[in-house]
N, C-alpha and C positions, 0 to 999 in steps of 0.2 A: 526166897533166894534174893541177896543184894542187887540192888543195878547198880554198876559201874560204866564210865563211857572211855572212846579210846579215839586215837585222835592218830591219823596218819598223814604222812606230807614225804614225797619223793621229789626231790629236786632233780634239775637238768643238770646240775653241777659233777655230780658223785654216782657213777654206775658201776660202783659196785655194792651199792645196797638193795633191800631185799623190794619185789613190786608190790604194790598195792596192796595186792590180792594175800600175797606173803604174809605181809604184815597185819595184814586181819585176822587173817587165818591165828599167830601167833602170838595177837592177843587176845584172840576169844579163849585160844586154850589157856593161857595163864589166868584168863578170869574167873573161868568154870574150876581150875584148880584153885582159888581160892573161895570158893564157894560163891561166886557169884555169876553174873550172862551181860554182856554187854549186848542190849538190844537195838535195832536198826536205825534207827532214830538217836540214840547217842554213838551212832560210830562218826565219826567226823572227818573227813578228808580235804586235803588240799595238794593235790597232784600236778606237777610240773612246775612247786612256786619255792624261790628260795625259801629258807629263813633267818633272812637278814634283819627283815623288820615283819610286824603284827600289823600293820597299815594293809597290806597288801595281801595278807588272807582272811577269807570270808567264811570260809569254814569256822577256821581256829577264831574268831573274834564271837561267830554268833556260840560257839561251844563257850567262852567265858563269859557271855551275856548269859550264859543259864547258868552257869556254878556260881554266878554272882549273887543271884535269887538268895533271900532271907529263906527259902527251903528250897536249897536246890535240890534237884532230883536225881542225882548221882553225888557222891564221899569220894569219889576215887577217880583217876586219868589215866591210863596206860598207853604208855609210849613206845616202841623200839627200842630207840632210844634218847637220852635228852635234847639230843641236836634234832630229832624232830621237832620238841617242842618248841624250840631258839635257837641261833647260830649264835643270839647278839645278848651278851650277860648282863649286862644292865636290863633289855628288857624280861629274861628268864626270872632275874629277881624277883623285879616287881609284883609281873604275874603271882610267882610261884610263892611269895609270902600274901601277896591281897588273897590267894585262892585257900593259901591254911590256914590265913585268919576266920574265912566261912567255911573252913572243916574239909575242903578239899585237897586230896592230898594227890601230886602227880608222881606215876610210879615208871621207872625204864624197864623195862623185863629182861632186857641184855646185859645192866649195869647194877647192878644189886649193890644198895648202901648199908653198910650199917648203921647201927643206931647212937645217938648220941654226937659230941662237938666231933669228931675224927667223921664221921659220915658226914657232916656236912661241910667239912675241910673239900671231902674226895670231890661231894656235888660239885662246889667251887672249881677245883682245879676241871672239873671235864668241861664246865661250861666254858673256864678261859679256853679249852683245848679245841672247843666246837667253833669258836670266834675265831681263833688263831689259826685255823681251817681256813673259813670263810678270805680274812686276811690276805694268806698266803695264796692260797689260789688267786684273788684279783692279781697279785705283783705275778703269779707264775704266767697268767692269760696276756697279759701285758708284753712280759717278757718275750715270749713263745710269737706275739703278733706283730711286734719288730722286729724276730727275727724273719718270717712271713715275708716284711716288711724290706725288709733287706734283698730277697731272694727278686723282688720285685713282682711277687705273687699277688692274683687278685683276692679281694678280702671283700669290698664291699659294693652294692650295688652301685653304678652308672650311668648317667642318661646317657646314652646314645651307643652303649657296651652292653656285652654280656657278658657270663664269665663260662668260660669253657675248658676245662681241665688246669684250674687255676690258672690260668690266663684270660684276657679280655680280648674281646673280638667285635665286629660292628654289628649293629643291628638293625632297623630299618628305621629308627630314629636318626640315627647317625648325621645323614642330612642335613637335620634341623640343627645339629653344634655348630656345623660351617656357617649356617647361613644367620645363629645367632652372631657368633665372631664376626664375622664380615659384617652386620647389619650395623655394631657396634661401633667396630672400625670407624665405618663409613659416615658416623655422627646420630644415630637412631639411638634416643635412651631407653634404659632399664623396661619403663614401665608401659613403653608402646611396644618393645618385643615380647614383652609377656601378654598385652592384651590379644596380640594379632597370633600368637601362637595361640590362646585357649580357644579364637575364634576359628580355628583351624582346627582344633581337635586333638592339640598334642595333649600328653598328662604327660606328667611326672612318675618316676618308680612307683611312688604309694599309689598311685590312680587321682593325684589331687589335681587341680587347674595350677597352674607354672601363675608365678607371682614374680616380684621384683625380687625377692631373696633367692629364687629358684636360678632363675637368669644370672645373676651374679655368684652365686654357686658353683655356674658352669664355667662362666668366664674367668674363675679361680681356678680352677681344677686343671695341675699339670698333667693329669694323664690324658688329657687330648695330644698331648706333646710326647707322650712316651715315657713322665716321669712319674714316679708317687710320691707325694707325702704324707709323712707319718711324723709323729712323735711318740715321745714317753708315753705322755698321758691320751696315747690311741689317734682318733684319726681327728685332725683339726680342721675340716673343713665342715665336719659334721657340725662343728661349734663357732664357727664363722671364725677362728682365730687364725686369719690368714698371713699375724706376724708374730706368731709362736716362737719365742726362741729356741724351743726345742724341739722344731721342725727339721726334720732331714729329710733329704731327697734322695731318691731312689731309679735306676734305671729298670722301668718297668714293663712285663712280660704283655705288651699292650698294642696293637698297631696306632701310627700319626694319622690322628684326624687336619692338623690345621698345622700350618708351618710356623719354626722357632718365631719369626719377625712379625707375623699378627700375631701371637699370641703376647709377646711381650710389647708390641705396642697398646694390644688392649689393657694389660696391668699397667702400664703407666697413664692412659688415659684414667683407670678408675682408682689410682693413686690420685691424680689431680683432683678427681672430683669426690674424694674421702677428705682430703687436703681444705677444699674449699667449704666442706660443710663441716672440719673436726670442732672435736668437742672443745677446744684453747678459742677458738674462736666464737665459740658460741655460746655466750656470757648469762644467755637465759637458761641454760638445760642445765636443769637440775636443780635450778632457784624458782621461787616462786614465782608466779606472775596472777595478777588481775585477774579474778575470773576462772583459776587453774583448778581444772575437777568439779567447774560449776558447769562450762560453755559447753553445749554440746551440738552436734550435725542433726539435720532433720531425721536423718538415716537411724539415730538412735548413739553414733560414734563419739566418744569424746573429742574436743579439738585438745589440741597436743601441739607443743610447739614446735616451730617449720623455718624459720628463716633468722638469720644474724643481723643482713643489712639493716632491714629493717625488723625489730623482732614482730614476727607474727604467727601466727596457728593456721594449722589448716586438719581437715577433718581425718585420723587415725585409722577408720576404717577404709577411707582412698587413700592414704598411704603404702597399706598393706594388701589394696584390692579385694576390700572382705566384703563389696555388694554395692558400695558407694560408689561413682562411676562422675558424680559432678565433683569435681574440684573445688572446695570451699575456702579456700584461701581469705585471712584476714588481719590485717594489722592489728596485732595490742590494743593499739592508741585507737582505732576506729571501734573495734568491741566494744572499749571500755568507755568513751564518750558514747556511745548508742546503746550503750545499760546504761547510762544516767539519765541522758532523756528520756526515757526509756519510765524508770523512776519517776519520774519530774512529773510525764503525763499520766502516771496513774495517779499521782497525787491532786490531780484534777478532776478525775472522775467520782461519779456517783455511788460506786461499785467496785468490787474487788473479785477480781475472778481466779481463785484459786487451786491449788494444782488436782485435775479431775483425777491423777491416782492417788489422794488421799482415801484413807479406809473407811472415813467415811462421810455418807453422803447425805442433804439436805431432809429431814422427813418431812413426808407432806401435813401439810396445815390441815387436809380433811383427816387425816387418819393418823397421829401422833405415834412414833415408836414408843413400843413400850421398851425400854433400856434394861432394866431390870432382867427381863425376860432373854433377850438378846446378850447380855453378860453371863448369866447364867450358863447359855448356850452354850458360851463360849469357854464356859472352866468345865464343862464336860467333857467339850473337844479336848482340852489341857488334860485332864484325867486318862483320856482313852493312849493319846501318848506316851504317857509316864508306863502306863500296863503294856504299853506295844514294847516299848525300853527293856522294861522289866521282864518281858516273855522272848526277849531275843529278837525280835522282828524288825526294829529300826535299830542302827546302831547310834555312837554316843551324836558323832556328828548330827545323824536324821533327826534324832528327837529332838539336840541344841536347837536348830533351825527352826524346827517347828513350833518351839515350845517360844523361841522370842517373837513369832510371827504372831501366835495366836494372845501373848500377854502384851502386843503391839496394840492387839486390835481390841482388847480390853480395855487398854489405859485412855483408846481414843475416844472408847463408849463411855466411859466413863466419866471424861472430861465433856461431850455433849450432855451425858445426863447431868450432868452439875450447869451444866449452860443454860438448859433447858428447864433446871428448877427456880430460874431468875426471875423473880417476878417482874420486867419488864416488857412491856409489850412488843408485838414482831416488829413494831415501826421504831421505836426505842432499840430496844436490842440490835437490830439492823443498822440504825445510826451509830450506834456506841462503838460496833462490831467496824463499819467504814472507820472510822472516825481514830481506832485504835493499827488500823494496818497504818494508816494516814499518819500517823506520827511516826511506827515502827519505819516507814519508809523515808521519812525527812531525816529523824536520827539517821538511819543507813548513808544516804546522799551526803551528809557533815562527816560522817565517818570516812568514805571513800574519797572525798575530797581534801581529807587533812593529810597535808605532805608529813607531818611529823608521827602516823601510828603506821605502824610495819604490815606488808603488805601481807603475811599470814595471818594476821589480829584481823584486817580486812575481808580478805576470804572468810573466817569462820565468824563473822560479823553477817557477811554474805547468805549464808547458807544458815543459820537463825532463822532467818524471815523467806529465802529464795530458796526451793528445790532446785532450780535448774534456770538454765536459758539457753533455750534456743534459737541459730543462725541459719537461715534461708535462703542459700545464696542465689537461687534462680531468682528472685523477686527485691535481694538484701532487706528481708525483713527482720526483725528479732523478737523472739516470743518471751513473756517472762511468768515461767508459775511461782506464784507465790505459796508458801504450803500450808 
C-alpha cells in the first residue's frame, strides 16, 4: 500500500471551514480510495495559523523539509483544499513546482483538476482566488474597525481601563494615569516615572515593567479624555505615529480620567521636548560617527547616539531600561581621543591581549593540540547538521547558523595549525606575533587621524584589527579587544 501525507491548517480567519478532526477524517478516506493510508507521522497540522506566509508554520515547513529528501517518503500531499496549502501564490508556486520537480505532487480533494495546460490555468486562477480572500478580508477587518471606531466602541486593551460591554471602564490601575499626568505636568521626566512605577509594582497589560515608551503611550492616549483615535491603517498609537495624518478622533464610550487642560498641557510639553531632540536637528542620526557599532556599555549595550549640542552616545540599553541603570553618557570627541590613546599605549607594550571570545585559545606548550584531530571533529559536527537539514529536524535558518558557526571555527583551527607549523621558535614567533599587531595598530592610529579618508572607510578600518571597545563609566575607563 502507498504512503501518502496530508497536511491540515484551519485558520482564525474563515469559520466556516471544516475542523481539524473533519478534515483528517476526509483525507484519510480519499487516500485509502486511492489505494493508499496516510499514516500518523505524515499527517501534518497547523491549527489556528494563517496562510499568508510559510515562515510562520512549523508543521507545513518541517512537512517540506521531508518531500525535499532525494528519497522522500511520501509522492503525494492531500489537501482540502488549496488555500490550505497558501493564501499567498507566489509562495504556492514555488513550493508546488520545487515539490514536482522531486516527484511530489499536492492534491485538493474538494477541487479536482484536470489534466494538461487548462488544469493548470484553473490551479492558477484558485490560487489568485485564495490570495484575493486573504486581501479582501484585511480592507473588510479595517473597514468594519473604523466603523467600531466611529461608534466610539472599546477595541483595544488600556492601562488603567477595562473593557466592559464594549465600553471602557476604570480599573484599579486607574490611579497611577492621574498621578503619571500630574507627575509629568509638574516637571518629573519620562524615565523617573517609569523607574518609580516598576519600583512599586505596576505592569503594563502584557505583564512587562513600564519603560519610557510605556509612559509616553499613556500620555498620548486621548481616551483618558473620553476620546479615540483611530485611522485607516488601525490603531496609531500601537505604532507611536502620534501625527498620523489619517488619524480621526472619536467621542468615546469611556469615562474622564484627567481633565481637557492637563492633558493638553502635557502634549505640548512632550511637543517641546520631540522639538528639541527631532531628527532636523540632529545632524549625527543616521550618519556615521567614530566608533559607530564598535563602542559598547560594560552592560553588553551598544552606545548609540544621544545628544546634538554636543554630539554624544550614551548606552542604548539605559535608554530603553533593558537592565542598565548607570547612565553612560559620552562625547564623540572624548571616545574618540581615549581610543587613540588608548592605541598609542598598546603600542608601548610588551604584549597584546586579545579579545578572550576568540574561538580559539592558546595550547599549552606541555601538551600541543593536535589540529588535525580537532578539525576533523569539527566536519563531523558539520555532517551531523547537513543530515539533521536533510531529516526535517533544523530548519533552513538552524542549520545556516550552525553550519557558519562551526566552518568559523574551522577556518580558526586551521589558520593556528598553519601558525603552528612555523618553524620559528615560541620566543620568535611571540616577537613576530607583538611586533605585527604593533604596526596593524600604528597603520590604524595614521588612518583615524587622516582628516581626508571618510569616516565609514575608518570604522571598517576599525573593526579589521578591533572587536570592540569598551566604556566604563563608573571608573571612565576604556577597554580595547583586539581580535
Amino acid at each position: 500500500m502507498e504512503i501518502f501525507a496530508g497536511y491540515i491548517r484551519v485558520s482564525t480567519d474563515d469559520q466556516t471551514e471544516y475542523s481539524p478532526d473533519s478534515q483528517m477524517k476526509l483525507l484519510r478516506e480519499r487516500a485509502e480510495k486511492d489505494g493508499g493510508m496516510i499514516p500518523e507521522e505524515y499527517m501534518f497540522a497547523d491549527p489556528g495559523i494563517s496562510g499568508k506566509d510559510a515562515a510562520h508554520r512549523p508543521e507545513f515547513n518541517r512537512m517540506i523539509a521531508l518531500a525535499k529528501q532525494k528519497d522522500p517518503p511520501f509522492r503525494r500531499i492531500y489537501v482540502w483544499k488549496f488555500s490550505r496549502f497558501a493564501r499567498n501564490q507566489e509562495e504556492s508556486i514555488v513550493f508546488k513546482n520545487m515539490l514536482r520537480k522531486n516527484g511530489v505532487e499536492i492534491v485538493s480533494i474538494s477541487e479536482p483538476l484536470v489534466e494538461g495546460a487548462f488544469g493548470s490555468l484553473i490551479e492558477r486562477i484558485i490560487e489568485w482566488q485564495d490570495e484575493y480572500y486573504l486581501i479582501n478580508l484585511s480592507g473588510e477587518v479595517k473597514r468594519g474597525m473604523m466603523e467600531k471606531a466611529s461608534r466610539g466602541e472599546a477595541m483595544c486593551r488600556v492601562f488603567g481601563l477595562d473593557i466592559k460591554d464594549l465600553s471602557y471602564v476604570k480599573n484599579a490601575d486607574n490611579p497611577h494615569v492621574v498621578d503619571i499626568f500630574e507627575s509629568f505636568d509638574q516637571g518629573e521626566n519620562l524615565r523617573s516615572i517609569a523607574k518609580r512605577l516598576d519600583a512599586a509594582g505596576v505592569r503594563t497589560p502584557r505583564g512587562n515593567s513600564p519603560d519610557i515608551r510605556f509612559v509616553e503611550y499613556i500620555l498620548r492616549n486621548p481616551i483618558y479624555i473620553k476620546k479615540l483615535r483611530w485611522s485607516s491603517e488601525g490603531n496609531p498609537c500601537s505604532k507611536r505615529r502620534y501625527d498620523d495624518p489619517n488619524i480621526k478622533i472619536f467621542d468615546a464610550k469611556a469615562p474622564r480620567t484627567v481633565s481637557d487642560e492637563l492633558f493638553y498641557r502635557v502634549q505640548k510639553r512632550l511637543d517641546d521636548r520631540k522639538a528639541l531632540y527631532a531628527r532636523s536637528d540632529r545632524p549625527n542620526t543616521g550618519r556615521p560617527w567614530l566608533l559607530k557599532g564598535i563602542a559598547k556599555c560594560d552592560c553588553g549595550g551598544s552606545l548609540v547616539f544621544a545628544s546634538a549640542k554636543e554630539p554624544s552616545v550614551q548606552c542604548n540599553n539605559y535608554n530603553h531600561m533593558r537592565g542598565c541603570t548607570v547612565s553612560h553618557h559620552i562625547s564623540q570627541r572624548k571616545l574618540f581621543e581615549s581610543f587613540v590613546i588608548g592605541l598609542r599605549n598598546c603600542c608601548a607594550l610588551d604584549r597584546y591581549d586579545t579579545d578572550p571570545d576568540a574561538p580559539i585559545k592558546k595550547a599549552s606548550e606541555s601538551a600541543p593540540a593536535d589540529f588535525q584531530k580537532l578539525i576533523a571533529a569539527e566536519e563531523r559536527k558539520l555532517a551531523r547538521c547537513a543530515a539533521a537539514f536533510q531529516a526535517g529536524i533544523d530548519t533552513m535558518e538552524e542549520y545556516a547558523k550552525n553550519k557558519a558557526e562551526i566552518q568559523k571555527r574551522i577556518n580558526a583551527l586551521e589558520q593556528e595549525a598553519s601558525r603552528q607549523a612555523n618553524k620559528l621558535s615560541p620566543e620568535s614567533a611571540k616577537a613576530a606575533s607583538i611586533e605585527d599587531y604593533r604596526t596593524r595598530t600604528m597603520a590604524l592610529i595614521h588612518t583615524l587621524e587622516d582628516p581626508e579618508i571618510p569616516i565609514p572607510l575608518k570604522n571598517d578600518a576599525t573593526r579589521s584589527l578591533i572587536s570592540r571597545v569598551v566604556f566604563h563609566k563608573p571608573d571612565n575607563t576604556l577597554s580595547i579587544f583586539f581580535k
